[in-house]
N, CA, C and O atoms as CSV, one atom per row, in Angstrom:
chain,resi,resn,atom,element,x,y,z
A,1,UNK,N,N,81.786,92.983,101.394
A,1,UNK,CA,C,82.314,94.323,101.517
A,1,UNK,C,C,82.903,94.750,100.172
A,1,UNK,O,O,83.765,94.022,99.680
A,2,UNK,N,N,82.576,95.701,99.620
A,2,UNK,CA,C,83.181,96.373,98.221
A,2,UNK,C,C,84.437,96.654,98.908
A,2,UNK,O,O,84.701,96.681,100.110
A,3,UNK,N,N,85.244,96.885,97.735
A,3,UNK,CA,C,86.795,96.990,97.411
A,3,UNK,C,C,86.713,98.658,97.358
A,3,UNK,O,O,85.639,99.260,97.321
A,4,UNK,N,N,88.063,99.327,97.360
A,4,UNK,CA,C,88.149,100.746,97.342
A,4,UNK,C,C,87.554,100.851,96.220
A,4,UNK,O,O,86.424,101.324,96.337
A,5,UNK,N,N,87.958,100.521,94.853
A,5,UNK,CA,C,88.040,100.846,93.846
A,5,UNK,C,C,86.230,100.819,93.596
A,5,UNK,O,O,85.426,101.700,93.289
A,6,UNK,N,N,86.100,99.392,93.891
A,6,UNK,CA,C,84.219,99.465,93.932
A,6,UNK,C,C,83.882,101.481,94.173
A,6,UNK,O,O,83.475,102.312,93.361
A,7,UNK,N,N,84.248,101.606,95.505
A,7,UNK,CA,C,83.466,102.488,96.146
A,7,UNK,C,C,83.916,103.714,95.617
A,7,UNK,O,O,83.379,104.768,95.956
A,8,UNK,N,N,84.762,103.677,94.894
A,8,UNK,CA,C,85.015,105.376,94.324
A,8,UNK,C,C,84.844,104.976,92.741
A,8,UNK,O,O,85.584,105.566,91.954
A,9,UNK,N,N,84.034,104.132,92.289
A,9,UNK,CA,C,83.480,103.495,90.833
A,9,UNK,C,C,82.093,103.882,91.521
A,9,UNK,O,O,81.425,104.612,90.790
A,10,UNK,N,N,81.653,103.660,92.413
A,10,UNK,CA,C,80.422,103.729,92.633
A,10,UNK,C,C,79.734,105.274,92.886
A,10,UNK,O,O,78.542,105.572,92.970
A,11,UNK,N,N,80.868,106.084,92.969
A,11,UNK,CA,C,80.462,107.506,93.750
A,11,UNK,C,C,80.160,107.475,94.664
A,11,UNK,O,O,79.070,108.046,94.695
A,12,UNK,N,N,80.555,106.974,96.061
A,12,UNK,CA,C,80.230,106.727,97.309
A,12,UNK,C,C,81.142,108.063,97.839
A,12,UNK,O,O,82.135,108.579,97.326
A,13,UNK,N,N,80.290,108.458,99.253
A,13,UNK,CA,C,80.510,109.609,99.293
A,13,UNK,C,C,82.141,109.171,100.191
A,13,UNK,O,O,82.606,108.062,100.453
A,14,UNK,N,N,82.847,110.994,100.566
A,14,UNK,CA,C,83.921,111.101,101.315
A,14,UNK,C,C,83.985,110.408,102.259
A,14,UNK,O,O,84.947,109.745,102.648
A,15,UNK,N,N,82.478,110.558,102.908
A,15,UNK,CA,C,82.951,109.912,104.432
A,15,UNK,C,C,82.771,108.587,104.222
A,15,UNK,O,O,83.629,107.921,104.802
A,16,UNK,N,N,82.106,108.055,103.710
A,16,UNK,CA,C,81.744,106.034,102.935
A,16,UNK,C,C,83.512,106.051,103.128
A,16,UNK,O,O,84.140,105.571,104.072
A,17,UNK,N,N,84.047,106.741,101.953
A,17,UNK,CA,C,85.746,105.872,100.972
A,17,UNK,C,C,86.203,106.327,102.370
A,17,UNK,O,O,86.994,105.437,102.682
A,18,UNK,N,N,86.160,107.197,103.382
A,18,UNK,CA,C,87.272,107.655,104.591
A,18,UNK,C,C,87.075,106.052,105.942
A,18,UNK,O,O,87.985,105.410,106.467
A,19,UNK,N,N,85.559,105.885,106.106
A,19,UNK,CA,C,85.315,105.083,107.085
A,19,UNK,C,C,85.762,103.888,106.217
A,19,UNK,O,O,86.394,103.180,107.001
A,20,UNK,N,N,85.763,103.382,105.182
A,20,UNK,CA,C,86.168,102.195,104.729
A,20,UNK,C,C,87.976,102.089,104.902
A,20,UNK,O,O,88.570,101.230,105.554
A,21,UNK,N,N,88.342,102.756,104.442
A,21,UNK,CA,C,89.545,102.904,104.734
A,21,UNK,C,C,90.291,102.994,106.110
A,21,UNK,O,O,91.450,102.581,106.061
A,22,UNK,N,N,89.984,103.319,106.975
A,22,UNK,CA,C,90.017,102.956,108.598
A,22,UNK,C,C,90.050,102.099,108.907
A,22,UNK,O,O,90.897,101.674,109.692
A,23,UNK,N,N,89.090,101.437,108.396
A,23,UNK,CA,C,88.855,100.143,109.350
A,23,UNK,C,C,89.684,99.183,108.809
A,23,UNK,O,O,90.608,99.458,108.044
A,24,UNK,N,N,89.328,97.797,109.257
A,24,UNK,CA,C,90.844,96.482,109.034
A,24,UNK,C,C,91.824,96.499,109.874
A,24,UNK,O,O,92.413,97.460,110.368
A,25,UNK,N,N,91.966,95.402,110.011
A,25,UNK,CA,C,93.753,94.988,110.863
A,25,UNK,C,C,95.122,96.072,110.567
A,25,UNK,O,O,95.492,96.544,109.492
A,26,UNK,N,N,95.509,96.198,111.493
A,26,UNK,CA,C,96.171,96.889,110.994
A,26,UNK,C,C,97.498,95.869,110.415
A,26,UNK,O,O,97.521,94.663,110.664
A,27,UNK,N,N,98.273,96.371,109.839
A,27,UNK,CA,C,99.532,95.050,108.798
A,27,UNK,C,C,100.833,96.544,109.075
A,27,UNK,O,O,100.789,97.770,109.180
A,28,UNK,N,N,101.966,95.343,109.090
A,28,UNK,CA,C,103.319,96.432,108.698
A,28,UNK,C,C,103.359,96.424,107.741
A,28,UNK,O,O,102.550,95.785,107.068
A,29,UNK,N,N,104.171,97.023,107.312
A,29,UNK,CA,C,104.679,98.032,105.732
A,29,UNK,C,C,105.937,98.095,106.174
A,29,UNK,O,O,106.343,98.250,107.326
A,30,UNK,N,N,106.681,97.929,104.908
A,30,UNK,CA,C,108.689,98.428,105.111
A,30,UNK,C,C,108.138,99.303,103.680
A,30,UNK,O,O,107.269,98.734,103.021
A,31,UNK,N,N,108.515,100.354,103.308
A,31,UNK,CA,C,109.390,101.057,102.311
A,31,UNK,C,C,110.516,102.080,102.630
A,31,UNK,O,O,110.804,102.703,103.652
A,32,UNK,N,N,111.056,102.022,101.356
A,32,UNK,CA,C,112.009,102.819,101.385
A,32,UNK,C,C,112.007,103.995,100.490
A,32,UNK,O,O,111.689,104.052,99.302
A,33,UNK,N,N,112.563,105.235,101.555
A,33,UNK,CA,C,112.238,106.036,101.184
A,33,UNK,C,C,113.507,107.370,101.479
A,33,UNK,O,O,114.154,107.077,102.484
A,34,UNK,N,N,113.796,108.196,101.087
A,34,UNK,CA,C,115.082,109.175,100.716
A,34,UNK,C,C,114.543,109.601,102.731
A,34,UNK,O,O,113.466,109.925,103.230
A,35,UNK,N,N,116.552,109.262,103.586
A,35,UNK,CA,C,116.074,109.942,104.827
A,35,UNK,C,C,115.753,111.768,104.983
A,35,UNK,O,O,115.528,112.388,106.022
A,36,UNK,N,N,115.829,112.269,103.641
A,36,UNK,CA,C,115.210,113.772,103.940
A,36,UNK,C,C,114.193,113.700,104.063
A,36,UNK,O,O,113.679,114.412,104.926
A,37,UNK,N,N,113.195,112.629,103.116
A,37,UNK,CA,C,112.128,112.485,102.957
A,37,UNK,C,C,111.184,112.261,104.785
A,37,UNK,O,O,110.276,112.852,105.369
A,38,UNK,N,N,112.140,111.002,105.099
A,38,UNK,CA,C,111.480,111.093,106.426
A,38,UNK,C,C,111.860,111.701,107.417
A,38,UNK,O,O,111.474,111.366,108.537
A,39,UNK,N,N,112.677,112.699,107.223
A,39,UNK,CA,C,113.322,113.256,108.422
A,39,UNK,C,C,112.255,114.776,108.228
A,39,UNK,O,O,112.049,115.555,109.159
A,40,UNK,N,N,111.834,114.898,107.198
A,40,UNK,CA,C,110.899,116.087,107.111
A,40,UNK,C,C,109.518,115.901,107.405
A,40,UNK,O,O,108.766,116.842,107.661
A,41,UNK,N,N,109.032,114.239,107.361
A,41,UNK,CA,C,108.100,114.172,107.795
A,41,UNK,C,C,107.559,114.170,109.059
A,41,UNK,O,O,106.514,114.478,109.632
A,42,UNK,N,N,109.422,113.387,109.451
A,42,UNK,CA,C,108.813,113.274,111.722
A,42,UNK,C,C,109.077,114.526,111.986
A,42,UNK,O,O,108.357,114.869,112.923
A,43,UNK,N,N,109.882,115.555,111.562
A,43,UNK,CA,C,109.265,116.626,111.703
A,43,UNK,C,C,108.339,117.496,111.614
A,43,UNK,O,O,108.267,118.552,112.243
A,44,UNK,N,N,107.581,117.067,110.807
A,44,UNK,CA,C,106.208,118.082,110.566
A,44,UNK,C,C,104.865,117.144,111.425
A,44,UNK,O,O,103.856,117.699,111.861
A,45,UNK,N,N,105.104,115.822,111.520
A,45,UNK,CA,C,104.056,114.996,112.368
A,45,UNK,C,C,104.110,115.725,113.597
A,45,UNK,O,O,103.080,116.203,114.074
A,46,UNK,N,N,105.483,115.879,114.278
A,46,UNK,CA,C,105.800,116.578,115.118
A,46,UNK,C,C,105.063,117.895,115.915
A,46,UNK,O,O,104.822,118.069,117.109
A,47,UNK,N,N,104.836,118.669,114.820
A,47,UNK,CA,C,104.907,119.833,114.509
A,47,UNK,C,C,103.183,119.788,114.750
A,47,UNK,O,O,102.513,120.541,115.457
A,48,UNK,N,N,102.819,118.865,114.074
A,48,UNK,CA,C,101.242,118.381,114.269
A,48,UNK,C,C,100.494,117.655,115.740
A,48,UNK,O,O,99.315,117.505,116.060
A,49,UNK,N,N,101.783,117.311,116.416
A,49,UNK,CA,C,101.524,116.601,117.639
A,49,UNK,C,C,100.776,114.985,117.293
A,49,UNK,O,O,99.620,114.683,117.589
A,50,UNK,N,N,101.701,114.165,116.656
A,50,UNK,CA,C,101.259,113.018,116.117
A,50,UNK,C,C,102.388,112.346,115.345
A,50,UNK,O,O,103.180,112.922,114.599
A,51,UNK,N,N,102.345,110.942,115.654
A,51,UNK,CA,C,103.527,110.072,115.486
A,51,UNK,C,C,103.618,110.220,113.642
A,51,UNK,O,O,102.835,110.724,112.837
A,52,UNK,N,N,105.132,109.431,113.446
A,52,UNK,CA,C,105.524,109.747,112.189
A,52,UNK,C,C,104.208,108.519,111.450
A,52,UNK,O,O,103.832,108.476,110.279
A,53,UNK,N,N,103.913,107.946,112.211
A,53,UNK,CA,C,103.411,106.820,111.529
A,53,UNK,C,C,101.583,107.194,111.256
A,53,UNK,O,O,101.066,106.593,110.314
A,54,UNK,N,N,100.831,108.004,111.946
A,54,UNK,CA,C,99.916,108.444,112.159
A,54,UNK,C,C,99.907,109.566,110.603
A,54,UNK,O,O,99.086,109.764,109.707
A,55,UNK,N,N,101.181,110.052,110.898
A,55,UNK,CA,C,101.194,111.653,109.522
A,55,UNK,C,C,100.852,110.564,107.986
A,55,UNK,O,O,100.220,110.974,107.012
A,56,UNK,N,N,101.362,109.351,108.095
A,56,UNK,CA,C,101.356,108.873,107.131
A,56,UNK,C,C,100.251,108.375,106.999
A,56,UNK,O,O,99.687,108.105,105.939
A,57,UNK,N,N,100.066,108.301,107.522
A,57,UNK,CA,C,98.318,107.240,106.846
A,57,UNK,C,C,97.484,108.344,107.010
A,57,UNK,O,O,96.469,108.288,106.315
A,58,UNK,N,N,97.614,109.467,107.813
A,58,UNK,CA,C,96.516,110.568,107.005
A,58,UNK,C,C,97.100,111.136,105.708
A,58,UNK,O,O,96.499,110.602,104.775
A,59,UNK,N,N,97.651,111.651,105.442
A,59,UNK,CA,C,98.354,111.450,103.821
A,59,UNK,C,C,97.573,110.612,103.123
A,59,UNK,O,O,96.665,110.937,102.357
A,60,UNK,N,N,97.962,109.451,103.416
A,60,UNK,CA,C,97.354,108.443,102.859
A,60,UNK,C,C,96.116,108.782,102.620
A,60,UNK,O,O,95.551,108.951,101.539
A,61,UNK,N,N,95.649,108.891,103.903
A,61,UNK,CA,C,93.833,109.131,103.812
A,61,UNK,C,C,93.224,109.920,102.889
A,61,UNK,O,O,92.433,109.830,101.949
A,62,UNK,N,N,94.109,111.030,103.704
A,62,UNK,CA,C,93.822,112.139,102.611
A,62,UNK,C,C,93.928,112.501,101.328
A,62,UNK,O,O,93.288,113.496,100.987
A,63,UNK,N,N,94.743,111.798,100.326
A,63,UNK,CA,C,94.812,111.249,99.440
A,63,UNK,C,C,93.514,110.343,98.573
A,63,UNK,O,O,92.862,110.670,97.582
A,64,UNK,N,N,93.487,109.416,99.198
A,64,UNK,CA,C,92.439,108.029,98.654
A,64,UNK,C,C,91.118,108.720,98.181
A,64,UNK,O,O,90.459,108.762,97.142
A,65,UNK,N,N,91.028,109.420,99.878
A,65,UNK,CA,C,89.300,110.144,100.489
A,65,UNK,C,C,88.924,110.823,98.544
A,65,UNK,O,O,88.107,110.416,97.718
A,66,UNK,N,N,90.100,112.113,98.458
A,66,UNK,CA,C,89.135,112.619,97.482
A,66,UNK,C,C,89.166,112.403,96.030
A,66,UNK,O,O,88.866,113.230,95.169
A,67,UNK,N,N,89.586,111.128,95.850
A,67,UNK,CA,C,90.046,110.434,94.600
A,67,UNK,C,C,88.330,110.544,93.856
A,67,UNK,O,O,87.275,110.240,94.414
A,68,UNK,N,N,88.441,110.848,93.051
A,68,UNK,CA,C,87.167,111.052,92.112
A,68,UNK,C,C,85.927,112.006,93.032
A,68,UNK,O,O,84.757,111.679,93.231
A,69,UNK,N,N,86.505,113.029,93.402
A,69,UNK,CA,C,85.862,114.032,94.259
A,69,UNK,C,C,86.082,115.035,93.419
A,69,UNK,O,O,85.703,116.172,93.701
Protein backbone atom coordinates (compact mmCIF):
# COMPACT_ATOMS: atom_id res chain seq x y z
CA UNK A 1 0.00 0.00 0.00
CA UNK A 2 1.61 3.53 -0.89
CA UNK A 3 2.00 6.05 1.87
CA UNK A 4 -0.01 9.49 1.65
CA UNK A 5 2.83 11.22 0.57
CA UNK A 6 3.46 8.39 -2.28
CA UNK A 7 -0.07 9.20 -3.48
CA UNK A 8 -0.14 12.95 -3.68
CA UNK A 9 3.78 12.55 -5.28
CA UNK A 10 2.10 10.43 -7.59
CA UNK A 11 -0.93 12.71 -8.67
CA UNK A 12 -3.45 10.29 -7.63
CA UNK A 13 -6.70 11.58 -7.92
CA UNK A 14 -9.16 13.27 -4.91
CA UNK A 15 -11.10 10.42 -4.49
CA UNK A 16 -7.71 7.72 -4.51
CA UNK A 17 -5.93 10.41 -1.43
CA UNK A 18 -9.90 10.67 0.24
CA UNK A 19 -10.57 6.64 0.13
CA UNK A 20 -6.99 6.04 1.34
CA UNK A 21 -7.33 8.12 4.07
CA UNK A 22 -10.56 6.49 5.51
CA UNK A 23 -9.63 3.51 5.74
CA UNK A 24 -7.30 1.86 8.79
CA UNK A 25 -7.93 1.20 12.42
CA UNK A 26 -9.06 3.66 13.89
CA UNK A 27 -6.16 4.92 16.97
CA UNK A 28 -6.78 7.74 19.78
CA UNK A 29 -5.19 11.00 19.59
CA UNK A 30 -4.82 13.45 22.83
CA UNK A 31 -3.95 17.08 21.72
CA UNK A 32 -4.12 20.05 23.13
CA UNK A 33 -5.74 22.64 22.07
CA UNK A 34 -7.05 26.50 23.30
CA UNK A 35 -10.88 25.52 25.00
CA UNK A 36 -12.29 28.40 22.56
CA UNK A 37 -10.81 26.50 20.04
CA UNK A 38 -12.93 23.48 20.92
CA UNK A 39 -15.76 24.96 22.28
CA UNK A 40 -16.29 26.58 18.72
CA UNK A 41 -15.83 23.53 17.14
CA UNK A 42 -18.58 21.28 19.17
CA UNK A 43 -20.43 23.98 18.31
CA UNK A 44 -20.35 24.21 14.74
CA UNK A 45 -20.16 20.05 14.47
CA UNK A 46 -23.29 20.68 16.17
CA UNK A 47 -24.62 22.98 14.00
CA UNK A 48 -23.67 20.33 11.22
CA UNK A 49 -25.47 17.50 13.05
CA UNK A 50 -22.22 15.46 13.74
CA UNK A 51 -20.01 14.63 16.69
CA UNK A 52 -17.06 16.92 17.69
CA UNK A 53 -14.92 14.10 16.74
CA UNK A 54 -16.40 13.38 13.20
CA UNK A 55 -15.98 17.64 12.42
CA UNK A 56 -12.45 16.82 12.96
CA UNK A 57 -11.35 14.35 10.80
CA UNK A 58 -13.37 15.91 8.00
CA UNK A 59 -11.18 18.96 8.44
CA UNK A 60 -8.73 16.74 8.42
CA UNK A 61 -9.96 15.16 5.29
CA UNK A 62 -10.64 17.97 3.83
CA UNK A 63 -7.50 19.32 4.19
CA UNK A 64 -5.09 16.22 3.08
CA UNK A 65 -7.84 15.45 0.00
CA UNK A 66 -6.73 18.67 -1.89
CA UNK A 67 -3.10 18.88 -1.04
CA UNK A 68 -1.43 19.23 -4.49
CA UNK A 69 -4.90 19.78 -6.19
Amino acid sequence: MKSYTQLVDSKASETDIRRYLVEGERVSVTMRIPDTLRDAAKEEAALRGMSFSAFVRTCMIEELAKKGH
